[in-house]
Chimera marker file (.cmm) of the C-alpha trace (Angstrom):
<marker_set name="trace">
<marker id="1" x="143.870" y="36.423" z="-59.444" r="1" g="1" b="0" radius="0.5"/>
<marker id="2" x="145.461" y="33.081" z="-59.471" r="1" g="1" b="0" radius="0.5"/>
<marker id="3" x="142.997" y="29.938" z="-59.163" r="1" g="1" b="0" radius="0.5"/>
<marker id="4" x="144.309" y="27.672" z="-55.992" r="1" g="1" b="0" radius="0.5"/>
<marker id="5" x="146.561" y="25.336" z="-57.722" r="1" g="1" b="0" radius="0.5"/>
<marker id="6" x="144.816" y="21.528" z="-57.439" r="1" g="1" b="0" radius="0.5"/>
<marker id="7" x="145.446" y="19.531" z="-53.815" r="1" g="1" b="0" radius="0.5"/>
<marker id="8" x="148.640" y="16.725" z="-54.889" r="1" g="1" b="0" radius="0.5"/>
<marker id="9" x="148.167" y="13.286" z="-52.844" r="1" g="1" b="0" radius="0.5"/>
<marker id="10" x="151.464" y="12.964" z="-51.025" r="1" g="1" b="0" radius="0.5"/>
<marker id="11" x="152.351" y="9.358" z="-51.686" r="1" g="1" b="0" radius="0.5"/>
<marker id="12" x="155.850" y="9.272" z="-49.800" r="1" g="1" b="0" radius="0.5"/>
<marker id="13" x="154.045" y="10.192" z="-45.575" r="1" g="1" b="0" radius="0.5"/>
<marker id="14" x="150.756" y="7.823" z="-46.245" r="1" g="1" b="0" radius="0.5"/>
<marker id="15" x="152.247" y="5.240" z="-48.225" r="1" g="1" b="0" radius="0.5"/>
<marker id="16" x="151.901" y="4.585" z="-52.006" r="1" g="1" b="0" radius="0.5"/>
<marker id="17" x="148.820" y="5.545" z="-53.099" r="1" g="1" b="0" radius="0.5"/>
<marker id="18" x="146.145" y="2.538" z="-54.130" r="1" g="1" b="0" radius="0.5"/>
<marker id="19" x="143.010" y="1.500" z="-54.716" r="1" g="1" b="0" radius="0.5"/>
<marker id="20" x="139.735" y="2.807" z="-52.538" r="1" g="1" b="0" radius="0.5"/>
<marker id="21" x="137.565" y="0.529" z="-51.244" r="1" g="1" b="0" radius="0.5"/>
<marker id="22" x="134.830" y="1.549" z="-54.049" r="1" g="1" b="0" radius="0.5"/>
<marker id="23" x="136.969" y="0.192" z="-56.390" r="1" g="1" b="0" radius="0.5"/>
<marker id="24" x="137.696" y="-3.095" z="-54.754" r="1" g="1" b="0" radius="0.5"/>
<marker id="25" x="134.141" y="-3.812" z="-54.326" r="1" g="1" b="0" radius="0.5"/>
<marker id="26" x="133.521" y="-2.989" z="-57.852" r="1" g="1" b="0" radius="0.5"/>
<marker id="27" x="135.910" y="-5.384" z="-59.240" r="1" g="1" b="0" radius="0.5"/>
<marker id="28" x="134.680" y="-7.958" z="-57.054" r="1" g="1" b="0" radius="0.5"/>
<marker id="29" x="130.868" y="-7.463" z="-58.098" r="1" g="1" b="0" radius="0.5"/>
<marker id="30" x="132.077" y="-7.615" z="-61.736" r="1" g="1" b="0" radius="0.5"/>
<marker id="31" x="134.028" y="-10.769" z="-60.899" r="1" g="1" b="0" radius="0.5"/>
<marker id="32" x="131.046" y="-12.532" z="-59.381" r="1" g="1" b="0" radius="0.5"/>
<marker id="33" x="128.735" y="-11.816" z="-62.445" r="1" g="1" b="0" radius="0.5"/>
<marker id="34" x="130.867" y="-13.325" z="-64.084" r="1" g="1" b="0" radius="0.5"/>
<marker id="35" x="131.323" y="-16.512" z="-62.699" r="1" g="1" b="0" radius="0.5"/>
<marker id="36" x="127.483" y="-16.537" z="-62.515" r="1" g="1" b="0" radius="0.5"/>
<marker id="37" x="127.478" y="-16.684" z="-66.032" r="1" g="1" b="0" radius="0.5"/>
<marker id="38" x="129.803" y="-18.959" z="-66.603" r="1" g="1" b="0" radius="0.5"/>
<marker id="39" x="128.166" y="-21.173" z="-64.040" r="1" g="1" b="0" radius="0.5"/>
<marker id="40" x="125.168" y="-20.716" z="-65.719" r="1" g="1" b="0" radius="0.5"/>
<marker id="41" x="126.748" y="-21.929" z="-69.281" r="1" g="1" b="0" radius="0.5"/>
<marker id="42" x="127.920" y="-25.125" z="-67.565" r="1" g="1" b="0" radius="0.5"/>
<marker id="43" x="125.032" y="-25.936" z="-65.832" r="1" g="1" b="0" radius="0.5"/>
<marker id="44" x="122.563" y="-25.584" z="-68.780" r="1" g="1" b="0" radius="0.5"/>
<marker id="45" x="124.941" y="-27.666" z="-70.805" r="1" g="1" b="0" radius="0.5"/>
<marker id="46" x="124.485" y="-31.109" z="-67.999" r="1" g="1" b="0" radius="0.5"/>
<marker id="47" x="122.643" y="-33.495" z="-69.921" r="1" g="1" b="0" radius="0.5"/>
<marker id="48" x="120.350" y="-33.910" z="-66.274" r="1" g="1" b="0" radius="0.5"/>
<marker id="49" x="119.744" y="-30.164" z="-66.953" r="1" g="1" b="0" radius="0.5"/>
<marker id="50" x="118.529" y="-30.155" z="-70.080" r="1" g="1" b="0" radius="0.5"/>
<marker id="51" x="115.891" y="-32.897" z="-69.056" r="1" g="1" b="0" radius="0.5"/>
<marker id="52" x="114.683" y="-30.509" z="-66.035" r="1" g="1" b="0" radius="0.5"/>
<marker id="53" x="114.803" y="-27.832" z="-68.302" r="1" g="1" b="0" radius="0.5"/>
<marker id="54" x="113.079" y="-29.573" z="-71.251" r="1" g="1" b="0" radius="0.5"/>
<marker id="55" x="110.183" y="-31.081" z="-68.932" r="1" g="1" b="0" radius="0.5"/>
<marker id="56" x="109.716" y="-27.276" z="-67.162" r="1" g="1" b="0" radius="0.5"/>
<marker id="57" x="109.197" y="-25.960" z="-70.603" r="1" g="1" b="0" radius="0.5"/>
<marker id="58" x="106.680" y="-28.890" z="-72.075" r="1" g="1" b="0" radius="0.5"/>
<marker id="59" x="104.849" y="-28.525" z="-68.572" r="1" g="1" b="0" radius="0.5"/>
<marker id="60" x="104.706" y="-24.513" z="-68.985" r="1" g="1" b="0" radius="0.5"/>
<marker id="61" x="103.240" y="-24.665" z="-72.631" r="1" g="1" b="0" radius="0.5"/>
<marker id="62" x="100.736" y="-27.540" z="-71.465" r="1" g="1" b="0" radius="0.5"/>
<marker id="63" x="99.493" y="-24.983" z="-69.049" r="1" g="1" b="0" radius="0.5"/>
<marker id="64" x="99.292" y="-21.731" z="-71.159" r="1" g="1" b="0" radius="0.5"/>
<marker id="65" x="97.641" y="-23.923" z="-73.355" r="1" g="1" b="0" radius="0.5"/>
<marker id="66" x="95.293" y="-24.799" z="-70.374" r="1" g="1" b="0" radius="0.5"/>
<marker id="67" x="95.191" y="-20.877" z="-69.706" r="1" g="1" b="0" radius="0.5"/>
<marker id="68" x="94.240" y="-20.548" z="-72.974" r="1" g="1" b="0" radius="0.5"/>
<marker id="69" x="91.108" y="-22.461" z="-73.422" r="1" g="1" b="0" radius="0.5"/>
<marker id="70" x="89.869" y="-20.950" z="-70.423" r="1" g="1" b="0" radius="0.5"/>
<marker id="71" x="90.527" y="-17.351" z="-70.986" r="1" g="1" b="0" radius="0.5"/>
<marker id="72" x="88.739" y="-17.426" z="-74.843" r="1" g="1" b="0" radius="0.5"/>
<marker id="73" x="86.291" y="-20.042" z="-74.265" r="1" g="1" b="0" radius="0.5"/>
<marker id="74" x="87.428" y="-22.459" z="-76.948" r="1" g="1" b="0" radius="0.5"/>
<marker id="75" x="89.010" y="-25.692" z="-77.348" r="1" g="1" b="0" radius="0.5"/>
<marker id="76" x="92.830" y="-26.061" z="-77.741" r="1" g="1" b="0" radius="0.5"/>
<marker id="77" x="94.776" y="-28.962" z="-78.449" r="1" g="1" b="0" radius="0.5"/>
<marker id="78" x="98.651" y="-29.600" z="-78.013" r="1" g="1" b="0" radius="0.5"/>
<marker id="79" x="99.757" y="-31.474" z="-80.193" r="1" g="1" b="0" radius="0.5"/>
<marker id="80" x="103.346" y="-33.467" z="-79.839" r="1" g="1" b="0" radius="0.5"/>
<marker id="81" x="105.406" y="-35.624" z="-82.068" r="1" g="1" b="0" radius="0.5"/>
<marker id="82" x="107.567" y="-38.100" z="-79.936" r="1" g="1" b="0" radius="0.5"/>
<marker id="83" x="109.908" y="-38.650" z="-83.008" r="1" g="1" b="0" radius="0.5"/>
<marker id="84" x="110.632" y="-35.134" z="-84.121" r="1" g="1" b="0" radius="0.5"/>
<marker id="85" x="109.823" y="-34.131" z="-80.667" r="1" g="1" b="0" radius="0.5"/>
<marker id="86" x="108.184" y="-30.787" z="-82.047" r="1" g="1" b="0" radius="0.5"/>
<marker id="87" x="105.027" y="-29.312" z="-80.301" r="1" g="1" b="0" radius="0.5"/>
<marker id="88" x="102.360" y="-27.124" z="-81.369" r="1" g="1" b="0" radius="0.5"/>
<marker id="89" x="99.263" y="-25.511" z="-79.675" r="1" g="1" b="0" radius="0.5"/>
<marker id="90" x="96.300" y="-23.924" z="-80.827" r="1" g="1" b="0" radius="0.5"/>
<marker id="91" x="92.379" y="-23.726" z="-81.100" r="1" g="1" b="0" radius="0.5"/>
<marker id="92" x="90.851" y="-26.656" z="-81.717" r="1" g="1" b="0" radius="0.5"/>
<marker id="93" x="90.535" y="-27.409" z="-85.826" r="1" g="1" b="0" radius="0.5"/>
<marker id="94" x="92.602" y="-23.977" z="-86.506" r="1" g="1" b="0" radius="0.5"/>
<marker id="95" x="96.408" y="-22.647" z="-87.276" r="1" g="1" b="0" radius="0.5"/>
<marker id="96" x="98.893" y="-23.251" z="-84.153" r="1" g="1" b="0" radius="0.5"/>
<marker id="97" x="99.748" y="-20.022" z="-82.366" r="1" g="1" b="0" radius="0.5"/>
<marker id="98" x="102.845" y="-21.451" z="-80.794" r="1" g="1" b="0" radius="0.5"/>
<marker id="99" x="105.358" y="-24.193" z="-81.662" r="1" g="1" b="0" radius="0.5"/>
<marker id="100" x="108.771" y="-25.375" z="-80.342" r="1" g="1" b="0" radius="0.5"/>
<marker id="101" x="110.726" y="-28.445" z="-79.991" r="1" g="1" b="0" radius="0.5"/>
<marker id="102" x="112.776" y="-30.216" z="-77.586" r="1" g="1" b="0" radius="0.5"/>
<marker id="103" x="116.336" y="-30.999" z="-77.748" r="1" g="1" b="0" radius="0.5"/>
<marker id="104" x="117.898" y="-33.556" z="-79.098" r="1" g="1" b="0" radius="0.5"/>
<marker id="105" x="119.146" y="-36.753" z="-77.292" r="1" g="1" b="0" radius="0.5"/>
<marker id="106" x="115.964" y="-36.819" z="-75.238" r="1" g="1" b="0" radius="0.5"/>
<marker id="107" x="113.476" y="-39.647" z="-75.688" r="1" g="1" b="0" radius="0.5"/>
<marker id="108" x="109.562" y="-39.222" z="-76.017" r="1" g="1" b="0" radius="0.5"/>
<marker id="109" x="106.833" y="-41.430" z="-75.090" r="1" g="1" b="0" radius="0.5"/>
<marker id="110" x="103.573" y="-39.778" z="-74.644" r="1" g="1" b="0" radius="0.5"/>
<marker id="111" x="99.893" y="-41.625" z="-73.779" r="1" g="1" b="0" radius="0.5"/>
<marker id="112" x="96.598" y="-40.284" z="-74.843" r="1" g="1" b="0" radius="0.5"/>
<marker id="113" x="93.284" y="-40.698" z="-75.278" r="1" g="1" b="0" radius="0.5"/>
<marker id="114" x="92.502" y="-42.225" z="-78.421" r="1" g="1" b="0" radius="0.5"/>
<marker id="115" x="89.721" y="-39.970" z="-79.508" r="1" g="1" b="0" radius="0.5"/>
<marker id="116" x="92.352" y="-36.717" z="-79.393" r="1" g="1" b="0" radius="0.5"/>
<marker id="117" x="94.788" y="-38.684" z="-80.945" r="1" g="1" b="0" radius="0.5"/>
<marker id="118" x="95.117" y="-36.913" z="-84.455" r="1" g="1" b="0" radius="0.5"/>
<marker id="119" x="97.370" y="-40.160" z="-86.163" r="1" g="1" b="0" radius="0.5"/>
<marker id="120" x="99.057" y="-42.854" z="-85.572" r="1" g="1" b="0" radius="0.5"/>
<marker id="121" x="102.742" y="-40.860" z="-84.848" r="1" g="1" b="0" radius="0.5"/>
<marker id="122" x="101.091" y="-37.512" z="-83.366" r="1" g="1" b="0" radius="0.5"/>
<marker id="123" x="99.974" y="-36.938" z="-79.795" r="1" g="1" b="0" radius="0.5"/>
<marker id="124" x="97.652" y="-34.756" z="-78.568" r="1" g="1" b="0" radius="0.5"/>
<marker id="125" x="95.962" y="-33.531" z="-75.603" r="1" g="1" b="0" radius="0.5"/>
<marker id="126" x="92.506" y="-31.272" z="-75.473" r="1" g="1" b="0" radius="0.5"/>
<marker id="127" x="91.868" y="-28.570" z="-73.011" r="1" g="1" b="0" radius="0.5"/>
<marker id="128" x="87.986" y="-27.649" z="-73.100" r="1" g="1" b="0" radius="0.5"/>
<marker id="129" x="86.560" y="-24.412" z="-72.529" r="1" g="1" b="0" radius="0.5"/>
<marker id="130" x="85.635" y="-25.131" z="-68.733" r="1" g="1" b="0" radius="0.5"/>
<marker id="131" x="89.660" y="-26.168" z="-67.866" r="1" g="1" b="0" radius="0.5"/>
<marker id="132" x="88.860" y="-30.038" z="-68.322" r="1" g="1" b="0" radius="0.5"/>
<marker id="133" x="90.894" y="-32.035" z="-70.597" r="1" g="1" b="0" radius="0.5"/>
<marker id="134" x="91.048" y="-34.945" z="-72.426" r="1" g="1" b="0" radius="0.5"/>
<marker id="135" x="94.436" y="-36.509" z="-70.289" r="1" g="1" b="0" radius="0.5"/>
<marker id="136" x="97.727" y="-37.523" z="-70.750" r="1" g="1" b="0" radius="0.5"/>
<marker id="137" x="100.801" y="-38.167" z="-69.678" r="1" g="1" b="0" radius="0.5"/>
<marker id="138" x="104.247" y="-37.627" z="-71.228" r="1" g="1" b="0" radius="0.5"/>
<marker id="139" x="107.465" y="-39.327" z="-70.447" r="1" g="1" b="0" radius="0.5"/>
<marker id="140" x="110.714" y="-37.480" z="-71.409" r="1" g="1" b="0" radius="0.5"/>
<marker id="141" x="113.970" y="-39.621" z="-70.858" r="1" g="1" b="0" radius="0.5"/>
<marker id="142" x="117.786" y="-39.590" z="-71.191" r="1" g="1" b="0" radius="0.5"/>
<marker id="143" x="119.679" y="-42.837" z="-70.234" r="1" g="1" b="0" radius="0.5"/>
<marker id="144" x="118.291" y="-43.985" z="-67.120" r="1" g="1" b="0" radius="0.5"/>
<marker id="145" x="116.762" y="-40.698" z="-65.887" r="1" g="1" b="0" radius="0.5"/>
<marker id="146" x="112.872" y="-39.907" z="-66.560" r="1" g="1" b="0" radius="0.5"/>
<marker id="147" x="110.607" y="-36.993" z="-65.842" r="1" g="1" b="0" radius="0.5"/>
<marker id="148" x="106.630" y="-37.400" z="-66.608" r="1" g="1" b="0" radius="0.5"/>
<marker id="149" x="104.362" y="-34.862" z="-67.148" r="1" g="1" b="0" radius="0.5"/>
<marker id="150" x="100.696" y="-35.780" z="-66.166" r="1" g="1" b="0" radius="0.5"/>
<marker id="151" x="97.542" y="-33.591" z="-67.354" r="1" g="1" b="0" radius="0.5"/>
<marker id="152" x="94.879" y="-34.491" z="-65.094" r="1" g="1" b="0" radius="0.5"/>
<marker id="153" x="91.350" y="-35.071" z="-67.552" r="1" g="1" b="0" radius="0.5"/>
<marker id="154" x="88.809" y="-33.854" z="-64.882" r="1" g="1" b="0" radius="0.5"/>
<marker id="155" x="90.487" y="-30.696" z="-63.754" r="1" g="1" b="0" radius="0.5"/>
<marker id="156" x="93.193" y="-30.270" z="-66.641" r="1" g="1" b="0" radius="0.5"/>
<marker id="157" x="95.698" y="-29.691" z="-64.096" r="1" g="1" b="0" radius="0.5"/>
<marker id="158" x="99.422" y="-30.160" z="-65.424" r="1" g="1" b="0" radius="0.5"/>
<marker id="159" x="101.412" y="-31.980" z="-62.939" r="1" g="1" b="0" radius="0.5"/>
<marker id="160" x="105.592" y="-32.907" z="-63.193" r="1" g="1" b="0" radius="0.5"/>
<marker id="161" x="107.013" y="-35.815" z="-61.031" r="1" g="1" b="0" radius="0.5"/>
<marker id="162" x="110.115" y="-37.750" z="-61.718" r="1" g="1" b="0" radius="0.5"/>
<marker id="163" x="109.785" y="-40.991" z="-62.780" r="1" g="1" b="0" radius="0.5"/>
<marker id="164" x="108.305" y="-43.102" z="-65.605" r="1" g="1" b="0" radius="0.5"/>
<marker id="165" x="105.271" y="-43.634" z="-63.366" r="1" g="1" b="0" radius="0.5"/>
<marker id="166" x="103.444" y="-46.668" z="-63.642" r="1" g="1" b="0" radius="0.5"/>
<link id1="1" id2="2" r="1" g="1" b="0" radius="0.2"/>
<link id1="2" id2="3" r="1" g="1" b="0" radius="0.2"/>
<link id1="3" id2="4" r="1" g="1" b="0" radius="0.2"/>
<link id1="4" id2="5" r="1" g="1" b="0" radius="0.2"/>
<link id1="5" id2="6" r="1" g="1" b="0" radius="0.2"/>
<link id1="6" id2="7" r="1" g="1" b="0" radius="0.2"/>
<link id1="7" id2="8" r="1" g="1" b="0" radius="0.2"/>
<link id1="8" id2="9" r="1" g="1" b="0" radius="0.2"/>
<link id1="9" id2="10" r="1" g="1" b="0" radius="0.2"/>
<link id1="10" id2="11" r="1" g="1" b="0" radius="0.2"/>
<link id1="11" id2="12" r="1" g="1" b="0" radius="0.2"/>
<link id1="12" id2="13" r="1" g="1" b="0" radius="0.2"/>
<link id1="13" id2="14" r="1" g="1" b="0" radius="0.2"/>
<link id1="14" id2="15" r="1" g="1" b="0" radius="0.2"/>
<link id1="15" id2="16" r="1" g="1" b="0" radius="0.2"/>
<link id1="16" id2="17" r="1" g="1" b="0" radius="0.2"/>
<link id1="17" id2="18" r="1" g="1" b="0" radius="0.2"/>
<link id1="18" id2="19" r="1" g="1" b="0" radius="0.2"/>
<link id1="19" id2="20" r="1" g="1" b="0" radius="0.2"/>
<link id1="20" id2="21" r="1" g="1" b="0" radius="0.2"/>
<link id1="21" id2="22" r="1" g="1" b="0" radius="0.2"/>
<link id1="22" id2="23" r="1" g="1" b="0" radius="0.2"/>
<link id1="23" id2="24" r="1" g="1" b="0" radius="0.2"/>
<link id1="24" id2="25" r="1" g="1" b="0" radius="0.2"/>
<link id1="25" id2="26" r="1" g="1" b="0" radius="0.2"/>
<link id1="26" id2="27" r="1" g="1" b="0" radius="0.2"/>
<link id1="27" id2="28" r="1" g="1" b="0" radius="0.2"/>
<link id1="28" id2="29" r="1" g="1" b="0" radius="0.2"/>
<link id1="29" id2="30" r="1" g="1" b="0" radius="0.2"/>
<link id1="30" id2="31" r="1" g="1" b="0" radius="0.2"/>
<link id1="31" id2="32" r="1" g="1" b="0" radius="0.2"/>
<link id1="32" id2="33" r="1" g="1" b="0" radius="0.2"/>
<link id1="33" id2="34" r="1" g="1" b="0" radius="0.2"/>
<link id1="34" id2="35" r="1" g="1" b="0" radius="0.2"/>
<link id1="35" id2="36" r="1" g="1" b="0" radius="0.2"/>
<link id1="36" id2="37" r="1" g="1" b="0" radius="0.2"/>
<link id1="37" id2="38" r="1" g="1" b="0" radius="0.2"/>
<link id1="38" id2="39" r="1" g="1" b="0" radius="0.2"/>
<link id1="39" id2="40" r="1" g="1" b="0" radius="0.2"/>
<link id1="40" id2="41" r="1" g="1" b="0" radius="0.2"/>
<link id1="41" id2="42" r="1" g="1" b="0" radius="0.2"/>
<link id1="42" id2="43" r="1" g="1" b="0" radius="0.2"/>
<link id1="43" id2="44" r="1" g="1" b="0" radius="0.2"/>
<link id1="44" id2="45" r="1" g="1" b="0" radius="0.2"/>
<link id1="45" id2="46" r="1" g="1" b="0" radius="0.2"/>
<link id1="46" id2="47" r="1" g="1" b="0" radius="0.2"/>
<link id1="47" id2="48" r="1" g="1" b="0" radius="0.2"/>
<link id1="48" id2="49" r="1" g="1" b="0" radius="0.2"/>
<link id1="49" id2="50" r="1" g="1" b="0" radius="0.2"/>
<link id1="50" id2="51" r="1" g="1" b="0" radius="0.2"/>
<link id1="51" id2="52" r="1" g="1" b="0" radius="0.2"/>
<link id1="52" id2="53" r="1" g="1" b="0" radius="0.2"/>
<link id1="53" id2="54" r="1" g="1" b="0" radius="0.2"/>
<link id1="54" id2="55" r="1" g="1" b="0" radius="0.2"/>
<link id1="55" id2="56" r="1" g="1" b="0" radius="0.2"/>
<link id1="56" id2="57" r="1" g="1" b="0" radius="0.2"/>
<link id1="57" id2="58" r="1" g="1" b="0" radius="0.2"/>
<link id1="58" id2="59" r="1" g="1" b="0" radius="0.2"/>
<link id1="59" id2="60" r="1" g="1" b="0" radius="0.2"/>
<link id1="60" id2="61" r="1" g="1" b="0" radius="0.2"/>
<link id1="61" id2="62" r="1" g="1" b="0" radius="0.2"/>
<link id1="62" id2="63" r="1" g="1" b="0" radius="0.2"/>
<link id1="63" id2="64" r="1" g="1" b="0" radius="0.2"/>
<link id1="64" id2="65" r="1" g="1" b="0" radius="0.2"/>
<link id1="65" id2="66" r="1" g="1" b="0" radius="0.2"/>
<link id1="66" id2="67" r="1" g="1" b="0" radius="0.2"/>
<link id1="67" id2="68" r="1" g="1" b="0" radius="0.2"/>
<link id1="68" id2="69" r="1" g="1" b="0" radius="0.2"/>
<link id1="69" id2="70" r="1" g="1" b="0" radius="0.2"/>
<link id1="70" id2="71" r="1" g="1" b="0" radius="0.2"/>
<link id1="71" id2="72" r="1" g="1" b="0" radius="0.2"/>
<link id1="72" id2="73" r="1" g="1" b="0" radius="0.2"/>
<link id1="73" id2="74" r="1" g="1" b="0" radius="0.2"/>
<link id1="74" id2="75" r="1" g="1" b="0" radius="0.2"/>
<link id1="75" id2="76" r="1" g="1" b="0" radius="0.2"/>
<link id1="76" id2="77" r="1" g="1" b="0" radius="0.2"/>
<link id1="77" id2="78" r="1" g="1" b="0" radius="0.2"/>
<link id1="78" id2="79" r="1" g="1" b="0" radius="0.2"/>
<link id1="79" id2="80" r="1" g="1" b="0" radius="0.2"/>
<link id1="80" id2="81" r="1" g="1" b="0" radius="0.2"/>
<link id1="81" id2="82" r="1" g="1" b="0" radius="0.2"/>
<link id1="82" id2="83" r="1" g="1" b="0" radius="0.2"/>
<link id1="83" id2="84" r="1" g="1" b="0" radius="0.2"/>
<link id1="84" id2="85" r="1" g="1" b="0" radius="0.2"/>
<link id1="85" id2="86" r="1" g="1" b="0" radius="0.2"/>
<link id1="86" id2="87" r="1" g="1" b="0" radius="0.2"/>
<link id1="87" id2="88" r="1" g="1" b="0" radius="0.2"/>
<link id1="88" id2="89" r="1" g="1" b="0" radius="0.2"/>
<link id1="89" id2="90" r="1" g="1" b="0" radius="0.2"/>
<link id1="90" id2="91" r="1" g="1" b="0" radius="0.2"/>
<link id1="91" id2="92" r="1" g="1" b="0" radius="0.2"/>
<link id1="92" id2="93" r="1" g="1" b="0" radius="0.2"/>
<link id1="93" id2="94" r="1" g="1" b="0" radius="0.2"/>
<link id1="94" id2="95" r="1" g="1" b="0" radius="0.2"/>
<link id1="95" id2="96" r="1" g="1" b="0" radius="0.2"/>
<link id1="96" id2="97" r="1" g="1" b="0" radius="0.2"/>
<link id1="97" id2="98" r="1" g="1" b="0" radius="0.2"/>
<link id1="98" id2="99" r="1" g="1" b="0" radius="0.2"/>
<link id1="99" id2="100" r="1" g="1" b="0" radius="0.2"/>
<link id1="100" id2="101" r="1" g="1" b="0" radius="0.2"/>
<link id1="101" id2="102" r="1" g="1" b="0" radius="0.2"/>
<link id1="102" id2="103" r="1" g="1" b="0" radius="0.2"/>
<link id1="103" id2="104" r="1" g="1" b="0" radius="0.2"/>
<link id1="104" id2="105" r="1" g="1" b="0" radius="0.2"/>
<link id1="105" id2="106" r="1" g="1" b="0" radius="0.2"/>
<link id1="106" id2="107" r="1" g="1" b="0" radius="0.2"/>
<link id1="107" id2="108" r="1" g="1" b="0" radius="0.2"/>
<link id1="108" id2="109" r="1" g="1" b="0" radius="0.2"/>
<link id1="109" id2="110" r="1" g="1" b="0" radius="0.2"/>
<link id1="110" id2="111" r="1" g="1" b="0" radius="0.2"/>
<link id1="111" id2="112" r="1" g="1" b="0" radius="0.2"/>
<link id1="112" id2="113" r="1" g="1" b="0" radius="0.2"/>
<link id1="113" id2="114" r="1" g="1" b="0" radius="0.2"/>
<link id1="114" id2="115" r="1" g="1" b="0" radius="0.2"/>
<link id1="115" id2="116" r="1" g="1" b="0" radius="0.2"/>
<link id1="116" id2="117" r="1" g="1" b="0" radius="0.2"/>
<link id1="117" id2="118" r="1" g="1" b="0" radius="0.2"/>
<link id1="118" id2="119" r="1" g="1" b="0" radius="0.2"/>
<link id1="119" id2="120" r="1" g="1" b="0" radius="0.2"/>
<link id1="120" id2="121" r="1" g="1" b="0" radius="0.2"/>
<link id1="121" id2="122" r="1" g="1" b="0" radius="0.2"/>
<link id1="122" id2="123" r="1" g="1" b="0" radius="0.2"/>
<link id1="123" id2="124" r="1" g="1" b="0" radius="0.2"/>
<link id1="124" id2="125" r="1" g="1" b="0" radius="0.2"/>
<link id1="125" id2="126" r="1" g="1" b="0" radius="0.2"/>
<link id1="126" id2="127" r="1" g="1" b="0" radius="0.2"/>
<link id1="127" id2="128" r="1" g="1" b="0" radius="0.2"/>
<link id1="128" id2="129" r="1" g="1" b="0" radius="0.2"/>
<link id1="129" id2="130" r="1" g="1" b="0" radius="0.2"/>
<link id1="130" id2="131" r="1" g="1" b="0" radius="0.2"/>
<link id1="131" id2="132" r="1" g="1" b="0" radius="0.2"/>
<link id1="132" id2="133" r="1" g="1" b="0" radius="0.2"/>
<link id1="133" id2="134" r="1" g="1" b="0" radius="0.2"/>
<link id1="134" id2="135" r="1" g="1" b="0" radius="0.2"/>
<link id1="135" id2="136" r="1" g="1" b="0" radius="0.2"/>
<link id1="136" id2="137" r="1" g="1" b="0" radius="0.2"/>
<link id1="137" id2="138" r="1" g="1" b="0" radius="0.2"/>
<link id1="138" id2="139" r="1" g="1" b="0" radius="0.2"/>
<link id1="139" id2="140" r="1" g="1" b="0" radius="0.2"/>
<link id1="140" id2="141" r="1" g="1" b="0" radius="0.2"/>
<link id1="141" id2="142" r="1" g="1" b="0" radius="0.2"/>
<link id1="142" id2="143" r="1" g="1" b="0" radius="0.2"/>
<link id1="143" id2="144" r="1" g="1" b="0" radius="0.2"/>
<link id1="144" id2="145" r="1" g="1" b="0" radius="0.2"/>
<link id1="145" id2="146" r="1" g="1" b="0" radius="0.2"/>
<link id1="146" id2="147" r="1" g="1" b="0" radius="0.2"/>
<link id1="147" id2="148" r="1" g="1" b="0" radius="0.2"/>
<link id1="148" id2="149" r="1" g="1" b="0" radius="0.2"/>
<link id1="149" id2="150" r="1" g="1" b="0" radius="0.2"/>
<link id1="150" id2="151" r="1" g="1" b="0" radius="0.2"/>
<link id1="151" id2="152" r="1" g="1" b="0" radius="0.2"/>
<link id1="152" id2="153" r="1" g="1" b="0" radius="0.2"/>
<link id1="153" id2="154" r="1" g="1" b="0" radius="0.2"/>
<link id1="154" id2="155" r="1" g="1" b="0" radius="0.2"/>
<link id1="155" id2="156" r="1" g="1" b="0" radius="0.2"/>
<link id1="156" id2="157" r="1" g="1" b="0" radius="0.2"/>
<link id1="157" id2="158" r="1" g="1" b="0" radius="0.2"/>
<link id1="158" id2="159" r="1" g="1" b="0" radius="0.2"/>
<link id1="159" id2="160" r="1" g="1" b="0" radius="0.2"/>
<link id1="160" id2="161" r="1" g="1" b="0" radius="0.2"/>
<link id1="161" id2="162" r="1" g="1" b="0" radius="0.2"/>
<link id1="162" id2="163" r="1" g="1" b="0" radius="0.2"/>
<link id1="163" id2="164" r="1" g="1" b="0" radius="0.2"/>
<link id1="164" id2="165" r="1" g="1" b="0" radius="0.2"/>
<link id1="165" id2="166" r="1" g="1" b="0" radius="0.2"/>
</marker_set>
């Protein structure tokens, strides 16, 4: 017994063959992930950006540090050094359990209470136990654009406005 031989696409009654519409929406799909990417390269590469992006990240890690003090009942401190612009966070008088720095170009100014001030060039905020703080607010800047993040002392609350403030 012979096996049916295998159905042939006639090419000269319906016209050349092509591409199905699966295909076609595939290609598109692929096309627009990658100009999402690219757009995504670009935009991450705007100076502007990088100071959004920058003051997100300092505002996220001021909160987890918040989180922090909260969730094991002791002290942390964030510490930041405007020239360097390197962080670090961690229980109060210990090791810190999570650094980073910002990126270069941006300026730093940060204010503080004095008594959670470790020196003279290091800034540092205090997040007690019961989600107080001890304050502060930190400018980040590039040219004439500024972002501040404010930590509130009575409720620790992290808050990000643009803006030097006053």
């Amino acid at each position: 017994m012979h096996s049916p031989a295998p159905a042939r696409r006639r090419s000269s009654a319906l016209g050349p063959a092509g591409f199905t519409l699966l295909e076609l929406l595939l290609v598109v799909a692929v096309m627009a992930a990658a100009l999402a990417l690219l757009g995504g390269a670009v935009a991450g590469a705007l100076p502007g950006q990088q100071l959004r992006d920058a003051t997100a990240r300092l505002a996220a890690e001021l909160r987890a540090t918040r989180a922090r003090a909260v969730a094991t009942g002791e002290d942390q401190v964030f510490r930041l050094d405007p020239a360097s612009r390197h962080w670090a966070s961690g229980p109060a008088g210990g090791e810190a359990r999570r650094s980073g720095s910002l990126p270069e170009g941006l300026s730093l100014r940060a204010t503080v209470a004095r008594e959670a001030q470790p020196g003279p060039d290091e800034a540092a905020i205090r997040f007690f136990a019961d989600g107080t703080s001890s304050g502060g607010r930190i400018v980040l800047s590039r040219d004439s654009a500024a972002w501040r993040v404010d930590v509130a002392w009575l409720t620790g609350a992290v808050r990000v406005e643009r803006g030097e403030g006053r």
